[in-house]
TORLO-573979 format. One record per residue: x, y, z of N, C-alpha, C in turn. Coordinates in steps of 0.05 Angstrom, whole numbers, plus 32768, in hexadecimal, padded with zeros to 4 digits. Last residue first. Example, Ala and Ser with C-alpha at 12.3 -4.5 7.8 and 13.67 -1.06 7.14 Angstrom:
81017FD3808E81117FEB808F81028001809D;81087F8E809C80F67FA6809C81087FBE809C;
***
This chain:
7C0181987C857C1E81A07C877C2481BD7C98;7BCB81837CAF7BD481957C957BF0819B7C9D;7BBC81427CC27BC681617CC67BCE81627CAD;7B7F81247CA37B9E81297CAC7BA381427CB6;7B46811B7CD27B56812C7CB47B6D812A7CBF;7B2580E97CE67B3A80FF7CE77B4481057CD5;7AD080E57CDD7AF180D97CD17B0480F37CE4;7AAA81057CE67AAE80F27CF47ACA80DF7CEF;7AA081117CA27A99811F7CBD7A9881057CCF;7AD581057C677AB180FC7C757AB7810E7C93;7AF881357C527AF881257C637ACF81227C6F;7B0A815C7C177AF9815D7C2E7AF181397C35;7B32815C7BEF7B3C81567C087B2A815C7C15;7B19815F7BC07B2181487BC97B2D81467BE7;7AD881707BBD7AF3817A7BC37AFA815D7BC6;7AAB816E7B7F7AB181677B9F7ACD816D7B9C;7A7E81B27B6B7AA081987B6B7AA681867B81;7A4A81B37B767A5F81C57B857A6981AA7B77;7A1981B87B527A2981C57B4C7A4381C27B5B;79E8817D7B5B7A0281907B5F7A1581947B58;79DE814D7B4179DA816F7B2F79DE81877B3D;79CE812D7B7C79D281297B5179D0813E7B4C;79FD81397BAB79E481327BAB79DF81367B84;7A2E810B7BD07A3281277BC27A0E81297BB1;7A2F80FA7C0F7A2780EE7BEB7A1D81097BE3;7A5980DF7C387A5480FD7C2D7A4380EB7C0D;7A4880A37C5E7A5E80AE7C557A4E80C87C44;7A3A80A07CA77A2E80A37C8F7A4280B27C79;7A4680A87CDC7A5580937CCE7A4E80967CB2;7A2A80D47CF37A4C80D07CEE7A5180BB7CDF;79F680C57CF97A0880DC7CEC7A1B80DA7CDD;79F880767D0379F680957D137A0C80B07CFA;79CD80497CED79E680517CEB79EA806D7CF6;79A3801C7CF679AE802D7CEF79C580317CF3;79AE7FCE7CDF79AD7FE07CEE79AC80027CEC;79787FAD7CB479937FBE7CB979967FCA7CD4;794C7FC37C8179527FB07C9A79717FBA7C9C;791A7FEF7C89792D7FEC7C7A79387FD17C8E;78D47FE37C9778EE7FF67CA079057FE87C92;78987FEC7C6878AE7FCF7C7E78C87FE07C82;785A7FF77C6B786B7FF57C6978847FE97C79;781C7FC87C4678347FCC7C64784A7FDE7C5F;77FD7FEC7C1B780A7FD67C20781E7FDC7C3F;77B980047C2277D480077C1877E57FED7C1E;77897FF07C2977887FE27C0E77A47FEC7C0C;77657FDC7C6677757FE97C5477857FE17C40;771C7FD17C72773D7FC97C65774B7FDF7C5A;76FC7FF87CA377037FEC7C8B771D7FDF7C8A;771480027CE376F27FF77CD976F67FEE7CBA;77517FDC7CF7773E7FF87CEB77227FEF7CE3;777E7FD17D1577677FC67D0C77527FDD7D0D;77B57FDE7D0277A47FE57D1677947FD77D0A;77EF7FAF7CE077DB7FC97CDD77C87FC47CFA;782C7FA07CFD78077F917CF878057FB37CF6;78717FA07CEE78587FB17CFA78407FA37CEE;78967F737CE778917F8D7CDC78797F8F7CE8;78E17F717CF378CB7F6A7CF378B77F7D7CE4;79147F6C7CE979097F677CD278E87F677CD3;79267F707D14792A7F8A7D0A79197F847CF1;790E7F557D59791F7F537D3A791D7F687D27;78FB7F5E7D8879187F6A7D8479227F647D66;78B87F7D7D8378CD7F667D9178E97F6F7D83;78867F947DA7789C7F927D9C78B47F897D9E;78467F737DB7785E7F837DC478757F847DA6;780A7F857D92781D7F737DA5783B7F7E7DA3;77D37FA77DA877E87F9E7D9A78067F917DAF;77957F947DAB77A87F9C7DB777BA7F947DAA;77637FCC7DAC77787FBF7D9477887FB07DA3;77217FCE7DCF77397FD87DCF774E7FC97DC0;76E87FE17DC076F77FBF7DC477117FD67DC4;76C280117DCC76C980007DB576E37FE87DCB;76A580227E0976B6802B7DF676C080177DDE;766380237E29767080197E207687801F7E08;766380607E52765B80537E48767380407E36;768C80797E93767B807B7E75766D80637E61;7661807D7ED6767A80727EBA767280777E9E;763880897EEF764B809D7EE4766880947ED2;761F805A7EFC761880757EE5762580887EDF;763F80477F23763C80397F0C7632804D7EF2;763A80617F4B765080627F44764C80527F23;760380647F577608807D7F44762880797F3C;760480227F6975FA80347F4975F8804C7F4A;761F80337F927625801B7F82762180247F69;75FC804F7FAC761380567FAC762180467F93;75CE802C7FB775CD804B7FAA75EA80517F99;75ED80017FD875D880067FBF75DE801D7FAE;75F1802A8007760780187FFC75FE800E7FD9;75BE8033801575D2804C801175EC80398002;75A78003801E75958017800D75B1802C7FFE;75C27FF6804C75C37FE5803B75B87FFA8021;75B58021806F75D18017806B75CF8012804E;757E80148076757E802C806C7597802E8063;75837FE0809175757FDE8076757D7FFE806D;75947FF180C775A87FDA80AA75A57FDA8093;7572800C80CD758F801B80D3759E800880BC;75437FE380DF75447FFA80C47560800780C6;75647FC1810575557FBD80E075557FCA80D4;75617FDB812975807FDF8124757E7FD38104;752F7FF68136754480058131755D7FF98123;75227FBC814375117FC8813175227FE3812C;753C7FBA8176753B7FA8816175327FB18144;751D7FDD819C75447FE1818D75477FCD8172;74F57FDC81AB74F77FE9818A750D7FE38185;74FF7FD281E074E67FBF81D174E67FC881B4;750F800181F3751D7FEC81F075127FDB81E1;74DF802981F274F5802C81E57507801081DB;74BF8028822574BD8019821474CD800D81FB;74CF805A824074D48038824E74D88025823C;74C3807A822174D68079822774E880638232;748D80738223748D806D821074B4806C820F;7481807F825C7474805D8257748A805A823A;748B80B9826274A280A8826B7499807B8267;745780CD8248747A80CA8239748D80BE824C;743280BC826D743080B5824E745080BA8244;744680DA8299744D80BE8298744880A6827E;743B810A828974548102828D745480E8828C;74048107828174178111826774328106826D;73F0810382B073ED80F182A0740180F28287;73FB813082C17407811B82D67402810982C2;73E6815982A77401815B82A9740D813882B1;73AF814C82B173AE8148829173D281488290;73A6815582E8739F814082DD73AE813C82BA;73A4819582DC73BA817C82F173C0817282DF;738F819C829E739381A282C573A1819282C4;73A081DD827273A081BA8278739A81B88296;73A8820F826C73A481FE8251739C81E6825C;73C182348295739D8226829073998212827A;73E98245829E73DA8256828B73C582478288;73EB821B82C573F9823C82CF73E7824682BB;73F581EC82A173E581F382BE73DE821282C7;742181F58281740681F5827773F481F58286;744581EF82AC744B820E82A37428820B8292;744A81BC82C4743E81D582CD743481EC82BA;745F81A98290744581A58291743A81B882A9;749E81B88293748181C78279746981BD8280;74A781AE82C274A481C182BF749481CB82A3;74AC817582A77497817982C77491819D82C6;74D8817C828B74B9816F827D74A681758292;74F9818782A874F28199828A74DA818E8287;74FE816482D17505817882D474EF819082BB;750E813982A974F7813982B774F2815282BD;753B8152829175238149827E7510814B8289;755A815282BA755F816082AF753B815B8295;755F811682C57556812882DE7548814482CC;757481008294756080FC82A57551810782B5;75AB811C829575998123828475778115828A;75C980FE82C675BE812082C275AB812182AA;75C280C982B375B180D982C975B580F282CF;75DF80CA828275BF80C0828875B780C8829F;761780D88297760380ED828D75E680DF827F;761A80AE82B1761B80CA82BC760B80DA82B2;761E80858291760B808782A2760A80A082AF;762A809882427636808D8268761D809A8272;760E80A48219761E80988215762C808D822B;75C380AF821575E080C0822175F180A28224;759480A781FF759B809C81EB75BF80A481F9;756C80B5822D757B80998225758C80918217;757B80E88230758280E38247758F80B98234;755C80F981FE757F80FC81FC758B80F3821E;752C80EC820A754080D481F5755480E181F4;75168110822C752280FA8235753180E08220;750B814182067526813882177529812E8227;74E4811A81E974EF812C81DC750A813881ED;74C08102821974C780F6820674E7810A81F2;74AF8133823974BA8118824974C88112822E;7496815C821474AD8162822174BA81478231;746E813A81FF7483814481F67492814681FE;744C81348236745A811B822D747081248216;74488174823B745481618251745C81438241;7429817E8207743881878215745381798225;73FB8154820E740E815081FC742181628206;73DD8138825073F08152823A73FD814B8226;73AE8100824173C08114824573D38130823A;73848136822B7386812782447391810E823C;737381608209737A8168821A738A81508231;7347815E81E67354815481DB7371815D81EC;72FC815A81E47311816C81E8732E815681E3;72C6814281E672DE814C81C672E9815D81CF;72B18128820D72A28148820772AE815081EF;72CB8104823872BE80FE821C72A881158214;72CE812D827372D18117826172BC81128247;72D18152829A72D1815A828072D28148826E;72BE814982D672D9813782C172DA814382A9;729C817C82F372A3816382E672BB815A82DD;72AB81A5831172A9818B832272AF8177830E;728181D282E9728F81CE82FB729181AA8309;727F81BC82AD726C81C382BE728881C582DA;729D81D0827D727F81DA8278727181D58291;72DB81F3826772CC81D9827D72B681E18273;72FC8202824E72EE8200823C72D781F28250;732C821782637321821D825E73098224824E;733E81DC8271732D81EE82827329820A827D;732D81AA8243733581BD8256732681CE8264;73098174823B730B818E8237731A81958247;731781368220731681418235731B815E822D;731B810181FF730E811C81F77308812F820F;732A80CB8204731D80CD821B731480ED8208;733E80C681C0732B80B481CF731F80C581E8;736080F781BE734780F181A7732D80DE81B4;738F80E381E5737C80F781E1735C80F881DA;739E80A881D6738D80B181ED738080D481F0;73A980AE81A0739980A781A4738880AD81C1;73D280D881B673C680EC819E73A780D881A0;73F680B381D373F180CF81DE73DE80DF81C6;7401809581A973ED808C81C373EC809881D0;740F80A88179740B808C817C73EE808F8192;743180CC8191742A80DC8173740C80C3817A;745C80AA81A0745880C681AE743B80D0819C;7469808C817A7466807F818E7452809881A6;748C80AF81657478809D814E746580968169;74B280C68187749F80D4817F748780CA8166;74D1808D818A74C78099819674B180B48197;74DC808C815074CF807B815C74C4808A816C;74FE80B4814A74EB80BA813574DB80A3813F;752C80B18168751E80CA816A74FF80BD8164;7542808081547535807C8179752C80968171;7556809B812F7542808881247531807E813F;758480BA813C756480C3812F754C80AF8128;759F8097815C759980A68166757F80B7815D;75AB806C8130759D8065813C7597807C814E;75D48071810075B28084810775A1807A811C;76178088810176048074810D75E480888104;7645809D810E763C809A80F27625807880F0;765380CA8132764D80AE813B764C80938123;764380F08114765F80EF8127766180CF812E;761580EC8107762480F880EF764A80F280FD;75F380E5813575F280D38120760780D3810C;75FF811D8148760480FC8153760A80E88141;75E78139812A7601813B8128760E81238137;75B0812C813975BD8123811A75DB8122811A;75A88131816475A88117816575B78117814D;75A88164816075BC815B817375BF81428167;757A816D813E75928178813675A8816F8144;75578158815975568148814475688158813F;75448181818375508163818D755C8153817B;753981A6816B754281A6817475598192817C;7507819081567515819881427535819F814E;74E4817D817D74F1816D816D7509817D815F;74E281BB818F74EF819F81A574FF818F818D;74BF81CA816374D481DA817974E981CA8180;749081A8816774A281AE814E74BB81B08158;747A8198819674858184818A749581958179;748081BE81D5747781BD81C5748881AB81A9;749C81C7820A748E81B081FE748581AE81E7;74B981F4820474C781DF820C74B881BC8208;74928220820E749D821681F774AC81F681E6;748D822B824074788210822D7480820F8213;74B4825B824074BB8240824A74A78229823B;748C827F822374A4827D821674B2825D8229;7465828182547454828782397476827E8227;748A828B827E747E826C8277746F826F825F;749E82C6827F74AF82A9827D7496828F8278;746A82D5827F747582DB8264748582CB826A;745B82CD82B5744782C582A2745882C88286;746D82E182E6747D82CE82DB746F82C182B7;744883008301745E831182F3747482F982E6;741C82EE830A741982F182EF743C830782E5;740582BD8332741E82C78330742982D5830B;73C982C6833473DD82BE834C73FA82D28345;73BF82BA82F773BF82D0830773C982DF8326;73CF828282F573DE82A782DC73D482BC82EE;73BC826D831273D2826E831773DD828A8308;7383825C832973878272831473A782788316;735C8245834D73718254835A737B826B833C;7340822E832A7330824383387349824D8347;735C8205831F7354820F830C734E822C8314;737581DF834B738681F3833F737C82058329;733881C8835C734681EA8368735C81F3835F;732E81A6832B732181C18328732D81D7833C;735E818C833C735881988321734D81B0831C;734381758363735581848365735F81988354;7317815A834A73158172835F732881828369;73358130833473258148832A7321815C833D;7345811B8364735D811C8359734D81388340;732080FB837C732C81128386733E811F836B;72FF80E7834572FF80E68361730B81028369;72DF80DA831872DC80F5831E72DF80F6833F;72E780AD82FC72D680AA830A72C780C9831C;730680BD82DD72F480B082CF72E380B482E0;733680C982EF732A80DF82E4731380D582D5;733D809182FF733F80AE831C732D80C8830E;734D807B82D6733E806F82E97331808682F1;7380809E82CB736A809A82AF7352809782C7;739F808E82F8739F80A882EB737C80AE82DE;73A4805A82E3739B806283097391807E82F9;73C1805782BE73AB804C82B97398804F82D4;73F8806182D273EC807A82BF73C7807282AE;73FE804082F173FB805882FB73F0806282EA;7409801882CE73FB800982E873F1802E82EB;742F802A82B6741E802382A47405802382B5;745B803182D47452804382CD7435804582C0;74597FF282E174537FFE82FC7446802282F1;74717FE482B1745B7FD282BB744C7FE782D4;74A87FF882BA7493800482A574747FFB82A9;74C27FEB82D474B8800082D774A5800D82C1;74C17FAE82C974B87FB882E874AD7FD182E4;74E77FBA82A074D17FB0829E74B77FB282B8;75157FD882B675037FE482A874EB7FD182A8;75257FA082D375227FBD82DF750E7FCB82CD;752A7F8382AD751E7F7782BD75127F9282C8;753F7FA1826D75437F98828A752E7F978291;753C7F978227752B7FA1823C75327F938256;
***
């Protein structure tokens, strides 16, 4: 948290407690309220009324978030970071927090619900003051201004937010849902909580490590469950060696075996050719005398 922001947040806080004051006391600032009320803007200017019935869209929480939380994810997925959804899910914790308490608490009626002229509408159970609207729209695209990677584009997307967020709280002005009063407060309810942001990074970069740590885990043991199970002892046999007389270990088998070893002749072999003719017992054929072993030279014949 800079020096700077800290200044500016102290000073928003300073204002947005002027605000509260002003509508407490039912100074000017209501009265004004009531003449943007009786002016009637939808009707003033009612050929723009279907663009802002579809623009207030722009504030509303599902819409937005859902919106905002698809950019941020592919961020997150490119970046292979969560700190972009996890500054989301603060910030609208935070949003949800003390824009929902300060509602419920002061209970301010709208205007279309006023009951006397002039008054403050205060503590009556309305649930109007500040805009949720307006602090939505601050919060929801002003964390893609903070969370912007160069200063350039922090201050276009800044301008660009304000811009969006100032224009949705008119636009609930225009159709009556809210006065002034309830816009001017909304905004500076989501730019306190925007300020505030830095004061969490800590607490973001914990759970980001811990959710890491969790996924690394996980990972560990389904690699581990997918091995197979324990397989018998493996035999090992030992190498073969160069004496001819040797002789082979039986496998080690679950029972004894009761045949006897067998043992390879000792000796070298001998190839085809060298093997002399053995005429076989109780053959008929005569041996010839002049047939030659196979692999010998036969004399020439005369």
């Amino acid at each position: 948290m800079s020096r700077h922001r800290v200044v500016l947040f102290g000073a928003s806080l300073a204002f947005y407690l002027a605000i509260v004051w002003a509508v407490l006391i039912t100074s000017w600032l209501v009265r004004l309220d009531w003449q943007v009320m009786f002016f009637r803007p939808y009707q003033q200017w009612s050929e723009i009324h279907a663009f802002v019935d579809y623009y207030v869209v722009l504030g509303q929480r599902g819409p937005t978030a859902v919106m905002v939380a698809a950019w941020l994810g592919w961020r997150s997925w490119r970046q292979h970071t969560l700190r972009p959804l996890l500054a989301l899910g603060v910030s609208l914790l935070l949003l949800n927090v003390t824009v929902g308490a300060a509602k419920y608490g002061m209970g301010r009626l709208g205007p279309h619900y006023a009951t006397e002229i002039g008054s403050n509408e205060m503590w009556l159970g309305g649930d109007i003051f500040p805009s949720g609207h307006t602090a939505n729209a601050v919060v929801t695209w002003g964390i893609l201004a903070y969370l912007a990677s160069t200063p350039r584009a922090r201050r276009w997307l800044s301008a660009l937010s304000a811009v969006t967020s100032l224009g949705v709280g008119l636009s609930t002005v225009y159709i009556g849902t809210h006065w002034l009063s309830d816009v001017v407060l909304g905004w500076v309810a989501g730019l306190l909580i925007l300020l505030a942001l830095p004061w969490f990074e800590p607490l973001i970069a914990r759970t980001e490590a811990r959710i890491f740590d969790l996924r690394a885990r996980w990972r560990v043991r389904r690699a581990g469950a997918a091995e197979p199970g324990a397989l018998a002892r493996p035999v090992m046999l030992k190498p073969l060696t160069d004496r001819a007389d040797a002789a082979p270990e039986p496998l080690a088998t679950g029972r004894p075996s009761t045949r006897s070893p067998a043992y390879l002749a000792p000796g070298p072999h001998t190839t085809r050719g060298e093997r002399s003719p053995v005429t076989p017992a109780g053959s008929r054929r005569p041996p010839h005398p002049e047939r030659h072993p196979r692999g010998t030279t036969s004399a020439s014949r005369p």
